[in-house]
C-alpha positions as CSV (number, residue, x, y, z in Angstrom):
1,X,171.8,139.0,76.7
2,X,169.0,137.6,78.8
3,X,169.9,134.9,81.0
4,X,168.2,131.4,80.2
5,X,167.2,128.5,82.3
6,X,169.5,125.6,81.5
7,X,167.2,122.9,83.3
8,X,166.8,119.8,81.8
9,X,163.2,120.6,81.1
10,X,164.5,123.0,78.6
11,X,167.4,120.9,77.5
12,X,165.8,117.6,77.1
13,X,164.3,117.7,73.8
14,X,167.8,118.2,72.5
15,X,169.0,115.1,74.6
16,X,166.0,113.2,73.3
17,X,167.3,114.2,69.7
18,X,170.9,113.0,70.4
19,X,169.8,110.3,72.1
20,X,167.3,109.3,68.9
21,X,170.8,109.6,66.5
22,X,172.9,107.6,69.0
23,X,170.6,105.3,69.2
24,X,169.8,104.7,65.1
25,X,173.7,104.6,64.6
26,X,173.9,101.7,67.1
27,X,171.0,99.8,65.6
28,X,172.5,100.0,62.5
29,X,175.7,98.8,63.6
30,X,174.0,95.8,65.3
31,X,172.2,95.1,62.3
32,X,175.5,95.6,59.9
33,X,177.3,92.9,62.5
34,X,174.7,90.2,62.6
35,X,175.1,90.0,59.0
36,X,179.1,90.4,58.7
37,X,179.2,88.0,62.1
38,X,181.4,90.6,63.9
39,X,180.8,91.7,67.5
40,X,179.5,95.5,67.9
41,X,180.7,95.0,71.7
42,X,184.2,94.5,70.4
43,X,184.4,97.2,67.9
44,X,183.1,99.6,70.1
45,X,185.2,99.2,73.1
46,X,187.7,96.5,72.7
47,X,189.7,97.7,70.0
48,X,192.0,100.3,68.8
49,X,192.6,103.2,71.1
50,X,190.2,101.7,73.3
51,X,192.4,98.8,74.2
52,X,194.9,101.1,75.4
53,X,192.8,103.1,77.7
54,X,191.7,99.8,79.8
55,X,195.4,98.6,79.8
56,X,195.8,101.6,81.4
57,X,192.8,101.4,83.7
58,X,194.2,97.9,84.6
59,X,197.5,98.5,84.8
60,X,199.0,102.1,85.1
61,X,201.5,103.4,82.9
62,X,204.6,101.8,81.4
63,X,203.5,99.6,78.4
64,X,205.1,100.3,75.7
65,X,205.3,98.2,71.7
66,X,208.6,98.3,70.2
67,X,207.8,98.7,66.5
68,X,209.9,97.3,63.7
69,X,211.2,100.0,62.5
70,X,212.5,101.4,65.9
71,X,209.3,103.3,66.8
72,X,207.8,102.8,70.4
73,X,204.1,103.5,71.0
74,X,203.8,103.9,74.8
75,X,200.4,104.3,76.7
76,X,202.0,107.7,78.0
77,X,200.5,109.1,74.9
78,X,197.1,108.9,76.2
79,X,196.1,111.1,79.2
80,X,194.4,109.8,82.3
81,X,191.1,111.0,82.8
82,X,188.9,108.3,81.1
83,X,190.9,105.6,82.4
84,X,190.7,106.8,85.9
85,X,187.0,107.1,85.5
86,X,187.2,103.8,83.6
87,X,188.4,102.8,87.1
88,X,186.1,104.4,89.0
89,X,182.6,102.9,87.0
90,X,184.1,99.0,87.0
91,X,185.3,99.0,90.4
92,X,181.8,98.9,91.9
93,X,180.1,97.6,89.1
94,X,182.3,94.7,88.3
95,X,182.3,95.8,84.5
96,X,185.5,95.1,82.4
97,X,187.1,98.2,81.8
98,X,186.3,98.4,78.1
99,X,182.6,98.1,79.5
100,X,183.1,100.5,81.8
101,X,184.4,103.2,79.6
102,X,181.2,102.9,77.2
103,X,179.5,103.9,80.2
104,X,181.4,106.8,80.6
105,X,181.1,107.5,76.9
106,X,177.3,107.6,77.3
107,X,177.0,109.6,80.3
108,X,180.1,111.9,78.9
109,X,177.9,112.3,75.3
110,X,174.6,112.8,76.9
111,X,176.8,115.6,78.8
112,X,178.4,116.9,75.1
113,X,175.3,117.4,74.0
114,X,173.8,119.1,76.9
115,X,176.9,121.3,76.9
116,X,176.3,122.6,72.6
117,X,172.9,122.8,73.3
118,X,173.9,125.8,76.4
119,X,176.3,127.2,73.9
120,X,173.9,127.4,71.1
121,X,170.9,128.7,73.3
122,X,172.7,132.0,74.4
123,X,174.4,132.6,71.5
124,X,170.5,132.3,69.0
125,X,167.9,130.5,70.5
126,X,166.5,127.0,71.9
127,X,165.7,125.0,68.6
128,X,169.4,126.3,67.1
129,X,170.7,124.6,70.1
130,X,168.5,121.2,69.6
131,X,169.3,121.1,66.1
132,X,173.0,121.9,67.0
133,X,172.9,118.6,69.3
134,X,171.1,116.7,66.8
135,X,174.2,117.8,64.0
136,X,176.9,116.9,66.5
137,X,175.4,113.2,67.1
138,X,174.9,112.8,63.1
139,X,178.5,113.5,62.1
140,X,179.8,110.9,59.7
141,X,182.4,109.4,62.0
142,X,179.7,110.1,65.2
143,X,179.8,106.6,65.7
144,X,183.4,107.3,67.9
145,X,180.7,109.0,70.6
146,X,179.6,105.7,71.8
147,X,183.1,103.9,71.8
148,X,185.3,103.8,74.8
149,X,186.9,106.9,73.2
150,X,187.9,109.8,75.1
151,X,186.1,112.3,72.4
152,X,182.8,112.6,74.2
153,X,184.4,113.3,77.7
154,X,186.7,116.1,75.7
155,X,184.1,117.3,73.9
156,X,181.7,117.7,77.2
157,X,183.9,119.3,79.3
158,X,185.4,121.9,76.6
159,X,181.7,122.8,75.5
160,X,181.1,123.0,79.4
161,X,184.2,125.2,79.9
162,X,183.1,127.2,76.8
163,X,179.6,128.2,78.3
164,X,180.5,128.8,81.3
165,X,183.5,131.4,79.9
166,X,180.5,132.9,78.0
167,X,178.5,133.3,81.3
168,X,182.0,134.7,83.2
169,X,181.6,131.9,85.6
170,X,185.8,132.0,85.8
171,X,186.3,129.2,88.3
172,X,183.7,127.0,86.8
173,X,185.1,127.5,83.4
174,X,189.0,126.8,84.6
175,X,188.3,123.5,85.9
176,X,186.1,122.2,83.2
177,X,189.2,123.3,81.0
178,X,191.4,121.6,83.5
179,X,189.6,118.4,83.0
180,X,190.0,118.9,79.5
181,X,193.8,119.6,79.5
182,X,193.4,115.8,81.6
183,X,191.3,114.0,78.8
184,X,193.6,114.9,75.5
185,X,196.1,117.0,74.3
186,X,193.9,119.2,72.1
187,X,192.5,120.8,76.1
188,X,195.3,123.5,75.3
189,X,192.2,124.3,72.4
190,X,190.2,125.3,75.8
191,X,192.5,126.8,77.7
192,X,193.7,129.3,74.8
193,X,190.1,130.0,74.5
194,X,189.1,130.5,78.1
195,X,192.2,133.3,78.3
196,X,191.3,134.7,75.4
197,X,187.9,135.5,77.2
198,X,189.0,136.9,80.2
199,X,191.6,138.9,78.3
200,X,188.1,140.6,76.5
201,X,186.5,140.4,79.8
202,X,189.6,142.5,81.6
203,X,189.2,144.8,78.6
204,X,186.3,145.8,79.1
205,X,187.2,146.2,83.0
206,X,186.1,143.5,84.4
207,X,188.2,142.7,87.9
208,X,187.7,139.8,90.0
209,X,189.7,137.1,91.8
210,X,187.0,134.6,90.1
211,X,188.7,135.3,86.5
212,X,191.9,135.0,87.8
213,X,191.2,131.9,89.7
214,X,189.8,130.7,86.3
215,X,192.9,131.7,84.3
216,X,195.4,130.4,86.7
217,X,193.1,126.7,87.1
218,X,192.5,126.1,83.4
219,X,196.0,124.8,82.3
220,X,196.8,122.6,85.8
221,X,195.1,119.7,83.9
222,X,197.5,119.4,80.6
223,X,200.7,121.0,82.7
224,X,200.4,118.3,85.2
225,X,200.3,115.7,83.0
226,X,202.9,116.7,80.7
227,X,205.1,117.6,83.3
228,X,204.7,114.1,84.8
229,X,205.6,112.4,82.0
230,X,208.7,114.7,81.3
231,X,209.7,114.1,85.1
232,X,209.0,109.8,84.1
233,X,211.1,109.3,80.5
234,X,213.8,112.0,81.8
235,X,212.5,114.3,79.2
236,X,211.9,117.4,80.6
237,X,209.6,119.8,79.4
238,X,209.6,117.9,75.8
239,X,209.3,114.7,77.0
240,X,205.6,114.4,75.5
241,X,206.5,115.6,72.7
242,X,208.8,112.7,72.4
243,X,206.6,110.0,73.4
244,X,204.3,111.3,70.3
245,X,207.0,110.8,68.3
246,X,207.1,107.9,69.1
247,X,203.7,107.2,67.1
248,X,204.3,109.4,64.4
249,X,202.7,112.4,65.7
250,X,203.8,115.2,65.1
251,X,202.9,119.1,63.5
252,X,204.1,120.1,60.5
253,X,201.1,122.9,59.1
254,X,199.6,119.7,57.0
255,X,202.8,119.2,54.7
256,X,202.6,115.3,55.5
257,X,198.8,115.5,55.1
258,X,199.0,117.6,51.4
259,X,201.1,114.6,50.3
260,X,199.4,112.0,51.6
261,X,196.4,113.7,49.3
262,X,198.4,114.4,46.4
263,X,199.1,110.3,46.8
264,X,196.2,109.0,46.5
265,X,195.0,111.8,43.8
266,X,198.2,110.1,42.0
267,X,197.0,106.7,42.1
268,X,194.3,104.2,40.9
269,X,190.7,106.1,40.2
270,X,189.3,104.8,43.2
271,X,192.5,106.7,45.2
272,X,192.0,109.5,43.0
273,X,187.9,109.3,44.0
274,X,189.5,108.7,47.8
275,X,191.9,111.9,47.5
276,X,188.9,114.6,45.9
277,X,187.3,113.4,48.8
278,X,189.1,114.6,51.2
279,X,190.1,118.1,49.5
280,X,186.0,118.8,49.2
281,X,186.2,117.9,53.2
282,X,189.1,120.0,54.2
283,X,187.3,122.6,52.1
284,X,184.0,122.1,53.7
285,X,185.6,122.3,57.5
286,X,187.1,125.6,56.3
287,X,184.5,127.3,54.9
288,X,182.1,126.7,57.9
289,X,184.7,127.9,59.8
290,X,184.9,130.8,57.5
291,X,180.9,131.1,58.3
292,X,181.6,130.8,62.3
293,X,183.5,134.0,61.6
294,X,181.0,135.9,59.3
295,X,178.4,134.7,61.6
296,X,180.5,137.0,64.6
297,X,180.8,133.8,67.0
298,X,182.7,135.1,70.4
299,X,186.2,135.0,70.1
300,X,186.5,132.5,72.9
301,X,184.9,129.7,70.2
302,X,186.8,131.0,67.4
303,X,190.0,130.3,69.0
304,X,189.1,127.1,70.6
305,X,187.6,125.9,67.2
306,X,190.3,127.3,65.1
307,X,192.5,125.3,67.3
308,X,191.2,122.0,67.0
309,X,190.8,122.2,63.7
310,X,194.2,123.1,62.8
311,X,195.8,120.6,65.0
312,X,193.6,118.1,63.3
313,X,194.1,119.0,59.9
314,X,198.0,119.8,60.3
315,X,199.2,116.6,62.5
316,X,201.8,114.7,60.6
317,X,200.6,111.0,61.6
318,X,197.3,109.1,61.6
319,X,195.4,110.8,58.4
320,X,192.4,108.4,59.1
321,X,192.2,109.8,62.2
322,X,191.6,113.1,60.9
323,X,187.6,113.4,61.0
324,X,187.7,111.6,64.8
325,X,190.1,114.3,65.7
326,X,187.4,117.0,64.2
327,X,185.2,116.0,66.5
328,X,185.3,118.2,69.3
329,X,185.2,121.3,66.6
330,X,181.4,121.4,67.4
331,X,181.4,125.2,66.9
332,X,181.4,124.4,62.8
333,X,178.0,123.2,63.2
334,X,176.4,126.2,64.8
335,X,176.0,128.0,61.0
336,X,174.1,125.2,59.9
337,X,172.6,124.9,63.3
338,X,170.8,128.4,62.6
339,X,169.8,127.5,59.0
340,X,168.3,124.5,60.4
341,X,166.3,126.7,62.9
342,X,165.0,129.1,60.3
343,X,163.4,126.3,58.9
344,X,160.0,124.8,59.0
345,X,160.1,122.0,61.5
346,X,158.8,119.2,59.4
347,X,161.7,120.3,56.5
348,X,164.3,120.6,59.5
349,X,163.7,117.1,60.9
350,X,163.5,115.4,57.5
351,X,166.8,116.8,56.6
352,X,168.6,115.8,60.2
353,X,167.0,112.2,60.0
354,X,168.2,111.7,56.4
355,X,171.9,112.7,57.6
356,X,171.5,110.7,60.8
357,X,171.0,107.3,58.9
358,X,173.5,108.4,56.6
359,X,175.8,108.9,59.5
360,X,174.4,105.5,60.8
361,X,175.0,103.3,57.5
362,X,178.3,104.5,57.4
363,X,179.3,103.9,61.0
364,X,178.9,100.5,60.8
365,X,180.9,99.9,57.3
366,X,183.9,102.3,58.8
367,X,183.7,100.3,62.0
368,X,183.8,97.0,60.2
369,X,186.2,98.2,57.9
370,X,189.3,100.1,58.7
371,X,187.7,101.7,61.8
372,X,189.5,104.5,63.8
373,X,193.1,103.9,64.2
């Protein structure tokens, strides 16, 4: 496979296509506050999850919320890279933290789609790769890449880690995963998939201290971390696990999610309407991941995509949270990516705008609704 120049000259009409989505969901979302006098400022990176990143920015570790019922949510459940470079952007710039990680959200998106685009020209061809970009910023719930969210750093450095696996740059690819492992808990999605390359790659006789400097960086990120906080709540190597359980989280192969479904199919029409929904979703994510596999993607992105996906779909807590967590999946949009491509450019565009403002319009009413959890 020929070797192709990833300069931004080659890259940039696929930024200016994110960019162009990003920038139609925000405008939306302005629009949809002015009207419903909320603040798109707020939503986007003063609430939720967000909150609890620039705590820990501020502050360190060591908040915790005693719940009710006897549950504690503490901040150890969220790992440390965006705040630290939450840290890093407001302490010269004087932005709040929740300002400062929208910043990195831009920068880290812009990156995301610079990294899909790389994957998706050496796997078919430049405009699979733009319209690959273009998919990724149009996802329903793409709204969460412009929040003070740690999805767009995730996704940048696992699609980073992914190409560079692809292009047996080992110690490249080991500490993009490592920065992964650092962002959220799903980086063991990128490590799996990185060894799982340079198993194939040792196969086929490949021997170099560079892939086994690769294999032996990529998990530091996630080990350190969870071994930090085991060492911190005096519980071991499952001391993570505990924290999470603490909020609910948990993996049970989707059990809690089938009858979370099979409640709302249960109840009033609208929950019925609410729970068809979301079986013709986890339908659609599995048969373009059935497509990833008929289309022969390298096992690297199989792995790391079946990953993700099935520790999205199979969590026990946080259902609405579900389509956020599918996210970094972004090799589910390659299949469509190529269709795209095969098209005329016109046809191509028309249908990625028409899914963009769809994507937009409903960014803003999820955002001023329920929102991410």
């Amino acid at each position: 496979m020929p070797v192709k120049d990833l300069g931004f000259r080659r890259a940039a009409p696929a930024l200016a296509v994110f960019a162009a989505v990003r920038l139609l969901g925000l405008a939306v979302l302005a629009l949809w506050c002015a009207a419903a006098g909320s603040s798109p400022h707020t939503l986007l990176s003063a609430r939720w999850d967000s909150l609890w990143y620039a705590r820990i920015a501020a502050e360190g570790y060591g908040y915790e919320v005693l719940l009710p019922g006897g549950d504690v949510h503490s901040n150890l459940a969220f790992f440390p890279l965006l705040p630290w470079l939450e840290r890093l952007v407001a302490a010269p710039t004087g932005l709040s933290y929740g300002s400062a990680g929208l910043v990195v959200s831009v920068v880290a998106g812009l990156a995301a789609a610079w990294g899909i685009f790389a994957v998706a020209d050496f796997l078919y061809d430049r405009r699979a790769g733009i319209f690959a970009a273009g998919a990724w910023a149009a996802l329903p719930v793409g709204i969460v890449q412009s929040m003070a969210y740690s999805e767009a750093l995730f996704t940048a450095l696992a699609a980073w880690s992914l190409y560079a696996a692809l292009r047996a740059r080992w110690p490249a690819a080991g500490l993009l995963a490592a920065g992964a492992g650092l962002t959220r808990p799903v980086g063991a999605a990128v490590v799996a998939a990185l060894w799982v390359a340079a198993a194939l790659a040792w196969r086929r006789g490949e021997r170099s201290w560079r892939m086994a400097a690769g294999v032996a960086l990529a998990p530091l990120g996630a080990a350190a971390y969870v071994l930090w906080v085991g060492a911190r709540t005096g519980g071991g190597l499952l001391g993570y696990l505990d924290v999470q359980a603490g909020w609910g989280n948990g993996f049970d192969g989707g059990l809690a999610f089938a009858r979370f479904i099979g409640a709302r199919l249960a109840s009033s029409p609208a929950g019925a309407l609410a729970g068809a929904g979301l079986i013709a979703g986890v339908a659609l994510v599995l048969w373009l991941y059935g497509l990833c596999v008929r289309q022969r993607q390298p096992a690297s992105l199989l792995v790391y995509c079946g990953i993700v996906v099935a520790l999205a779909l199979c969590a026990s807590g946080y259902f609405g949270s579900k389509p956020r967590l599918l996210l970094p999946a972004f090799p589910l949009l390659l299949p469509p990516a190529v269709a795209l491509a095969r098209w005329r450019t016109g046809r191509a565009a028309g249908v990625l705008g028409a899914v963009a403002l769809a994507s937009a319009v409903y960014g803003a009413f999820w955002l001023n609704g329920s929102g991410p959890p």
